[in-house]
N, C-alpha and C positions, 0 to 999 in steps of 0.2 A: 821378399814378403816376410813379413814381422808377425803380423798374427789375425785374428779373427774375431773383429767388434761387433756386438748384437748388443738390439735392443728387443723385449717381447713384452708383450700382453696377456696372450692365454699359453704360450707358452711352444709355441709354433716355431717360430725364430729362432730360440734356445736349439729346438731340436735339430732345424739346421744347421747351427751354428757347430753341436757336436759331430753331425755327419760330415761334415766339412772338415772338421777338424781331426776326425776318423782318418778321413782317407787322403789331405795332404798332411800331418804330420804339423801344422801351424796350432799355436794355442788357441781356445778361443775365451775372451774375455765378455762378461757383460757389460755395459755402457761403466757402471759405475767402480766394476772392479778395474775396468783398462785406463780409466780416468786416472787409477793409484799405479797403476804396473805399466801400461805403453806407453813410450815416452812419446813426444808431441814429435810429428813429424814421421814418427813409424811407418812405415808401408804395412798398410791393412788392407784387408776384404770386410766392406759393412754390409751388415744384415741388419736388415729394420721390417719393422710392420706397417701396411698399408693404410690408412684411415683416411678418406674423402680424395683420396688419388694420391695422395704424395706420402713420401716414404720417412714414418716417426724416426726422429734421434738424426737423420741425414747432417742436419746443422751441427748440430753438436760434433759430432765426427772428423766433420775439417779441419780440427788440431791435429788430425793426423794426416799421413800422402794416404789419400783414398784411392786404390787402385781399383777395384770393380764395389759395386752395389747391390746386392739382393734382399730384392722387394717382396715381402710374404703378405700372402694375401688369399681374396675367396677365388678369383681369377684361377681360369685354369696355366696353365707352367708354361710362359714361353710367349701370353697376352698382354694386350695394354704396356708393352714397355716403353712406345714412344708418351704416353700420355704420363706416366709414372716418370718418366725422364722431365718432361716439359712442365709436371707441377711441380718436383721437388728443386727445377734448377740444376739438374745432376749437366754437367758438360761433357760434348758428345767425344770428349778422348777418355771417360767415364767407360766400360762397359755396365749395363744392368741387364739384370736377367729376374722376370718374375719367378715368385714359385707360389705353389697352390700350399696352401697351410688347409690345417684343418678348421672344423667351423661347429663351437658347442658357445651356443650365448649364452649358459650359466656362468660359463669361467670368466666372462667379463666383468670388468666393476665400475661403478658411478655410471658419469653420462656416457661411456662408453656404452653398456648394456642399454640402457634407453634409447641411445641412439639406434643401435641394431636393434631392439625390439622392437621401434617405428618402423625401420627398416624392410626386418622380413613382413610388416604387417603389410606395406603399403605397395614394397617390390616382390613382394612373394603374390601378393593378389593381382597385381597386373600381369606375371609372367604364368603362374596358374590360368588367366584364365585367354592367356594369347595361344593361339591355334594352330601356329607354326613355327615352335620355339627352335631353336637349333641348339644339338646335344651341347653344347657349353651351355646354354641358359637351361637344358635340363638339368645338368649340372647341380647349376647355381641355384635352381628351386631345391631341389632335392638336400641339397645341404643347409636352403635357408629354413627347411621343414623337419627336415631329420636328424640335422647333423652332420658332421664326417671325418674321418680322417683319412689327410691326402698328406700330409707328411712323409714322404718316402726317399730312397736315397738316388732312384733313377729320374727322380724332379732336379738331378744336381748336377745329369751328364755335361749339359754346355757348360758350367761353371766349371766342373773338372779337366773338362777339354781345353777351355781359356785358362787354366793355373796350369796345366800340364805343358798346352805352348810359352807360358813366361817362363817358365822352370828351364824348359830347353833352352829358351832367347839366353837367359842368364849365363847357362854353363857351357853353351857353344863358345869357343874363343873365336 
């Protein structure tokens, strides 16, 4: 493994991208800085951002060997991977692993924020006023109303787990 490709928006992804890059020891570049610095074909770990289910920058990525994908998003860590698989095209010898980002619609810009401002207007008022949400959808109100941050380094254990078993595949003879 070569290093650690991110793309972000509010800034979510970055931050994975450093915790990742924390605790295996791989660089991690943004889309346009690894564009200049990993060479085409590299073995990477991509981190992208979520937006209407599939995962921003993924396309762009496949100049490099894409070895796992992680998908940031309002989802809680560990949801929605078959669907986030199934719209971005990710192939199933791909692993992908969701992760729960945090969620402040000021940091967004253009149609992004409009889009999420319709967003929490029109899915915050039907999940507010459903009767028997289940704690992921309290979750997900609670952050479309309050905000949140869910960036943390324990949303990273399966990714560490699956870099940890390549690591061994590698150096086992």
């Amino acid at each position: 493994m070569n290093a650690i490709v991110y793309t972000t928006n509010t800034g979510s992804t970055k931050r994975y991208a450093e915790l990742l890059a924390r605790e295996t020891g791989l660089p991690a570049y943004s889309m346009a800085e690894a564009e200049r610095s990993v060479p085409t074909g590299a073995e990477i770990i991509y981190l992208g951002w979520i937006m209407a289910g599939s995962v921003k920058g993924y396309a762009a990525a496949k100049r490099w060997s894409v070895r796992a994908v992680c998908a940031v998003g309002m989802g809680r860590t560990g949801t929605q991977t078959d669907s986030v698989r199934k719209k971005s095209a990710i192939p199933a010898s791909i692993p992908v692993f969701t992760l729960q980002g945090n969620f402040d619609v000021k940091k967004l810009r253009g149609v992004y924020r409009l889009m999420m401002e319709l967003m929490v207007k029109t899915a915050g008022k039907s999940l507010a006023a459903k009767p028997d949400r289940t704690p992921e959808e309290d979750d997900m109100l609670d952050m479309m109303l309050h905000g949140g941050q869910r960036v943390g380094i324990e949303n990273l254990r399966a990714v560490l787990d699956w870099y940890g078993a390549q690591k061994e595949r590698r150096e086992t003879p």
